[in-house]
C-alpha positions in Angstrom: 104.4 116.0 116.7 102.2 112.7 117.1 100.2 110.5 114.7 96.7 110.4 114.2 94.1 107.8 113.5 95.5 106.1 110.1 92.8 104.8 108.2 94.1 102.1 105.8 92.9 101.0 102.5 89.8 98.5 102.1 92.8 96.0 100.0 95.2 96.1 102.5 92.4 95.7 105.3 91.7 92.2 103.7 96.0 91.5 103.5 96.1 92.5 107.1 93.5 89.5 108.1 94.6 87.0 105.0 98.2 87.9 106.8 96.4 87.3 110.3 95.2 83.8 109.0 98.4 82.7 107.9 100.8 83.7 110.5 98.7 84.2 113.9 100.3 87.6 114.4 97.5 90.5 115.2 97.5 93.3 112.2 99.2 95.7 114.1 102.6 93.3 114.2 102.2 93.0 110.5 101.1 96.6 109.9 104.3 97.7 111.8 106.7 95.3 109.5 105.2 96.4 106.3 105.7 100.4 107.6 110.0 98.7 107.6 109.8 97.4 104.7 108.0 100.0 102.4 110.7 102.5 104.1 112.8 100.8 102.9 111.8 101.2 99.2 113.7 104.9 98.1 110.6 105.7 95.9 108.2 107.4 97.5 104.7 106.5 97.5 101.6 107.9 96.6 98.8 108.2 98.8 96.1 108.9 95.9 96.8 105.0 95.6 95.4 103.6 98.8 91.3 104.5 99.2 90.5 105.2 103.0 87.9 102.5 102.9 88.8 100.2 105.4 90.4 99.3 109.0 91.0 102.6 111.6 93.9 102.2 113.6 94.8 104.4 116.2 98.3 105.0 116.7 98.9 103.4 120.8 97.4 100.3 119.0 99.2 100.5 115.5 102.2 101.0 116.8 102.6 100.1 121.1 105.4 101.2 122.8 107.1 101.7 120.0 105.5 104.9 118.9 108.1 107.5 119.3 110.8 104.9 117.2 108.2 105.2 114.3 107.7 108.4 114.8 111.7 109.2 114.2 111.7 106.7 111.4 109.1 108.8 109.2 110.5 111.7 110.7 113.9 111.4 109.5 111.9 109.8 105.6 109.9 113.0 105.1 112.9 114.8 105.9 115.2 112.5 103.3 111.7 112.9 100.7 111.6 116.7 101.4 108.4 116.8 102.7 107.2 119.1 105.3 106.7 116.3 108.7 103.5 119.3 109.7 101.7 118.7 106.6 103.1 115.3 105.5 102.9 113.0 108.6 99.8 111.1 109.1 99.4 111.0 104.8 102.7 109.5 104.5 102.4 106.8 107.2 99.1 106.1 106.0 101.4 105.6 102.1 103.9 103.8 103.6 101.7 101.5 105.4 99.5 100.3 102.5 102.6 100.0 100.1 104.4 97.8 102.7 101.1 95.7 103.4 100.5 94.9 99.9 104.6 94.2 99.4 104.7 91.5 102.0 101.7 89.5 101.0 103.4 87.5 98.4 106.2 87.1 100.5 104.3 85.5 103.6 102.6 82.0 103.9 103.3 81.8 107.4 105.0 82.5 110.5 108.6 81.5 109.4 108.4 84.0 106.5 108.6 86.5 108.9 111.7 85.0 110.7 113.3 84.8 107.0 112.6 88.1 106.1 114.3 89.5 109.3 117.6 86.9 108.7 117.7 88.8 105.1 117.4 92.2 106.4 120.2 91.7 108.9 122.5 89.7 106.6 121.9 93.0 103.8 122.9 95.0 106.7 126.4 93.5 106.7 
């Protein structure tokens, strides 16, 4: 099972470079947080919400070397979410994506948001 070419939404296209212009950090670095945080969330999201209007990423960009540990994390989501990974893959990423984008946009302003986000997730881990 692999990903495909994820288009994301024309809103989240324009996060991804406001994000870009306030932290330095390329889309895909954001993109690939956003994917972690919206995860997180135990609601699952809808893809009807996010138009396919904007940016085309293709997965070796979207994600690096780090492809096959996405790949389990929304593996082992559709599984919690009972959705079928065949059918479900690529339109759930695509979800998950554009709800983390638009969720960290209020929460960044620059580099060192990131860096607190990260100390918060670790210290909830505890």
């Amino acid at each position: 099972m692999k990903f495909n070419l994820i288009t994301v939404s024309t809103r989240s296209t324009n996060i991804l470079s406001t994000l870009r212009t306030k932290t330095g950090l390329t889309p895909n670095i954001s993109a690939r947080f956003a994917i972690c945080m919206s995860l997180k969330d135990r609601s699952v999201p809808n893809p009807d919400e996010f138009n396919k209007g904007g940016s085309k990423l293709e997965p070796d960009v979207l994600f690096g070397k780090h492809e096959q540990i996405y790949l389990a994390l929304m593996l082992n989501r559709l599984k919690a979410d009972r959705l079928d990974p065949e059918l479900y893959l690529n339109e759930m990423t695509r979800a998950h994506l554009n709800r983390g984008v638009i969720a960290l946009l209020p929460r960044i302003n620059d580099l060192s948001n990131f860096y607190e986000l990260v100390k918060e997730e670790r210290h909830d881990g505890d």
